[in-house]
N, C-alpha and C positions, 0 to 999 in steps of 0.2 A: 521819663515815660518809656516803657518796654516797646519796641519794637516790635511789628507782626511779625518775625524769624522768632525773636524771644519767648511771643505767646503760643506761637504755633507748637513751639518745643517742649513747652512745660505742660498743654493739652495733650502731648504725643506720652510726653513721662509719666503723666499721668493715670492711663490707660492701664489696664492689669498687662504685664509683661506677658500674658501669656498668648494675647490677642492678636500680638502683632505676628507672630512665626506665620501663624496661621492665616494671616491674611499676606501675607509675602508668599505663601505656600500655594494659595487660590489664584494669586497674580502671576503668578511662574507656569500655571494648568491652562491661561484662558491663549495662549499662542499654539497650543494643541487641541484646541477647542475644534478647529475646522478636520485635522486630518482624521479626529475622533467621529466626527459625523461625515466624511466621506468613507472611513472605513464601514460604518455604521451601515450607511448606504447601500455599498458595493457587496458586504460579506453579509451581513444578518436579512437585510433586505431580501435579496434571494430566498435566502434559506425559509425564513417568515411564509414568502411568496408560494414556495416548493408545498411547504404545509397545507396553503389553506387551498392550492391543488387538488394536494391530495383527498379532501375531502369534498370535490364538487366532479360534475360530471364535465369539466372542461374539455374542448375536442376538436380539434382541428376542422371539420367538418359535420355535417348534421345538426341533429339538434343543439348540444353541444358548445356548437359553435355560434347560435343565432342567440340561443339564453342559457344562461351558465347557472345551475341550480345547486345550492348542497344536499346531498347524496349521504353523509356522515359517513358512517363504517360501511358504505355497499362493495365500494372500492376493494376493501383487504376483506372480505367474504368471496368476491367475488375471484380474489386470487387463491384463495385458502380452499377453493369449490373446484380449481382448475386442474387438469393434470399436468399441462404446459407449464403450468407455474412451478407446482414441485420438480417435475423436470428439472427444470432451471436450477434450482435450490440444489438437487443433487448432483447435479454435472457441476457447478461453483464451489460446491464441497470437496470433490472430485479433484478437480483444475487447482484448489489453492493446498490443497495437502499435499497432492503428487509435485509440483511445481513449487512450491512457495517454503512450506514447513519443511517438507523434508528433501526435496530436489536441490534447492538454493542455498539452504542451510547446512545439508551434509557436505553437497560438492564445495562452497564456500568453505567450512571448517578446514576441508581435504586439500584444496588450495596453498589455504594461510599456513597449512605446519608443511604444506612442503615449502611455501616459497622462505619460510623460517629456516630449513636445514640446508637449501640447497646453493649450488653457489650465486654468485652474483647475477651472471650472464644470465641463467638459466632464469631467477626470479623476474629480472628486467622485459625479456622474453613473455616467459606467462603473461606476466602483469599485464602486460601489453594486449597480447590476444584477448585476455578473457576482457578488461574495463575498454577494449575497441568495442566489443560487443554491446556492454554494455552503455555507452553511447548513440552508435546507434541508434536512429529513432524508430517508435515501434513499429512503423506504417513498411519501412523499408525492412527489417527484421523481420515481419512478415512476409511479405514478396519473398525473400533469400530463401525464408521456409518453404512457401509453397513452391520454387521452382527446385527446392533441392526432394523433398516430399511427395511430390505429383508424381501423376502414372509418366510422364514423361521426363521426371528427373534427374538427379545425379545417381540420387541413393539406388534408384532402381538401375543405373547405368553400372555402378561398381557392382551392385548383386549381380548382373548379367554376364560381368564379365570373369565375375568367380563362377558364374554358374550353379547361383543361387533362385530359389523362386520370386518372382518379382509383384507388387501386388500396389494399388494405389493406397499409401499411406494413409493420407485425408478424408478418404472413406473408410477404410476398412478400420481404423482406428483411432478417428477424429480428434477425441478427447486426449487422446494419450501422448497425438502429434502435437497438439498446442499447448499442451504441459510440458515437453520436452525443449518446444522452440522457447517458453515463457523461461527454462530452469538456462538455458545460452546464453539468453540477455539479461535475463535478472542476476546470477551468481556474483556480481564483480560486487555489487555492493554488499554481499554476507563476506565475500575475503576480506575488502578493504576494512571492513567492522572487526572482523576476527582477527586479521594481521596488527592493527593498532591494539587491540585486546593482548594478543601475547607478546607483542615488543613490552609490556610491561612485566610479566612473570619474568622473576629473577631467573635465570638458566641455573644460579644455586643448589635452590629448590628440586628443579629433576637431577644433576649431578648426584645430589645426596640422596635422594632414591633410587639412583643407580649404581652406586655403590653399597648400599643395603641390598642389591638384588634385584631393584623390582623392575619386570621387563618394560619396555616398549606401552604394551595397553593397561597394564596395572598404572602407569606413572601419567597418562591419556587420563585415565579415568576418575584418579582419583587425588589428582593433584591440577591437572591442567584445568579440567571442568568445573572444577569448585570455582578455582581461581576468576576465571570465565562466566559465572552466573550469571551476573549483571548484564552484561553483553550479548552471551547467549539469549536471554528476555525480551533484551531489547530486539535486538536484531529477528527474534520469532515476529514480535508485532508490527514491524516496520513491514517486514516482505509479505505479513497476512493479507495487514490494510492496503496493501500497494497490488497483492493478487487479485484481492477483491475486486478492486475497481478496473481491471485488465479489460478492454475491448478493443481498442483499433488492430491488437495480435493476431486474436481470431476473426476479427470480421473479414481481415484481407485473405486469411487460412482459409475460412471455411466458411466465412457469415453465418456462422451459426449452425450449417448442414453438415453431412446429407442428412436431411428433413430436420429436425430437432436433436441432434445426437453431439453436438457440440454448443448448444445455445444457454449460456452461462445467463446471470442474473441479467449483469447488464445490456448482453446483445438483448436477453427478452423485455426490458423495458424501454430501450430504442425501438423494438418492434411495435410494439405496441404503443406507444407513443408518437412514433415520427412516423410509421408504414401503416396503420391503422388509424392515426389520426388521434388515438385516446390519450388525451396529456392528463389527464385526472386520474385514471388509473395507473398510467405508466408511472405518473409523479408516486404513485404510492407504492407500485414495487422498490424503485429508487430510494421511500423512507424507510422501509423493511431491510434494503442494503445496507443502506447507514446505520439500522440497527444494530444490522447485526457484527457492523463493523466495530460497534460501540459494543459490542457486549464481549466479543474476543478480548477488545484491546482490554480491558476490566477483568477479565479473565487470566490474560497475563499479569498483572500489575495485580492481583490476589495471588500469584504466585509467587510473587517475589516475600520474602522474608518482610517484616520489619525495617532490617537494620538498612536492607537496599533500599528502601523508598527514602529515607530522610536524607 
């Protein structure tokens, strides 16, 4: 008489081979089962949450707050009807081109080929200064700002003592002061991206077109950059999405003022949100951000070639 191991095994053999992976495959996913529905939870949750926000008159106070009604598209009319709001939108466009695309990107590039040519000392040095900065958190990178920027600052101290004219930065040129502090502390992360980028160009490659002749910016341009595409890409959409969402910089700068003249997207949907009491509307500027963050970063990633995406 066959033993229950015996019969067990020949019901098991018997089974189409193909049954089994896949059920070994299901038993291997259910010990991830739990961190799968705590992520669930903590990241989609939210986000779900944010949406359906956006589309109710939620509100810290008032009506609002007593009965929470959907409202559907009143919210993004109601920002698309505001001048505050384009405000917003154009001072953010403002802040991540000056700062982000070309502030962090160019001084980043300018960085990495010198700490490429120069000597040790000198690289170690850099390095140092510029990724302290970057460290730095942004709360205190702010302060540094505003005490070096202020009518009573440093900057105005060295101009007085050249016997320059002297003038409160943060007013007189609010936007341009928190794109300057944003290009200090954000730069370290476009070098460190571009310096690992050309530790891989063979030094070959420029030799022999400098020996063909070609200077300095011909051999830049048309050998080093190609090489750099991928990186270059990346590194546009990394310091977009990361300007975008910029707020503890300017709010300790400037909070947003004097009046409206430095109030990016997201200081104005904190305002509106946390000082106004509107989470229904603020929540929908906030998806308008995300938008739009979504449609750069897609925007890049249509720039890239074919052959760099796969």
């Amino acid at each position: 008489m066959a033993t229950l191991t015996e019969t067990a095994a020949r019901r098991d053999s018997a089974e189409p081979p193909d049954r089994r992976p896949h059920r070994r495959t299901a038993a291997r996913g259910i010990p991830l089962l739990p961190a799968v529905l705590v992520l669930g939870a903590f990241l989609a949750g939210p986000v779900l949450y944010s949406i359906y926000l956006a589309f109710t008159n939620r509100a810290l106070r008032g009506e609002g707050a007593s009965e929470t009604s959907f409202v559907g598209l009143d919210n993004f009319r109601t920002a698309f009807d505001t001048s505050e709001f384009w405000n917003a939108v154009g001072l953010t466009l403002v802040f991540t081109v000056v700062s982000g695309i070309i502030g962090q990107n160019v001084l980043g590039m300018a960085l990495a080929l010198l700490l490429r040519r120069s000597a040790t000392w000198v690289g170690v040095l850099t390095g140092t200064i510029v990724v302290g900065a970057w460290i730095v958190p942004e709360v205190v990178a702010g302060y540094l700002w505003y005490t070096f920027l202020s009518d009573g600052g440093s900057l105005n101290g060295i101009l007085g003592f050249l016997h320059l004219p002297n003038q409160d930065w943060l007013i007189a040129s609010p936007i341009i002061a928190v794109s300057f502090a944003n290009i200090w502390r954000g730069t370290a992360f476009a070098m460190l991206t571009y310096s690992a980028a050309l530790s891989q160009v063979s030094p070959e490659l420029d030799e022999s077109a400098q020996i063909d002749g070609a200077g300095p910016v011909r051999r830049f341009w048309s050998i080093t950059l190609p090489l750099l595409r991928r990186s270059i890409m990346t590194c546009l959409m990394l310091t977009t999405l990361q300007t975008l969402s910029v707020f503890g910089l300017i709010y300790v700068m400037t909070g947003g003022g004097p009046g409206i003249q430095s109030q990016t997207l997201p200081l104005y949907m904190y305002e509106q949100a946390f000082s106004y009491g509107q989470l229904g509307y603020g929540t929908a500027v906030a998806l308008m951000l995300l938008l739009v963050g979504g449609l750069a970063a897609l925007a890049y990633l249509r720039v890239l070639p074919k052959e760099d995406k796969e």
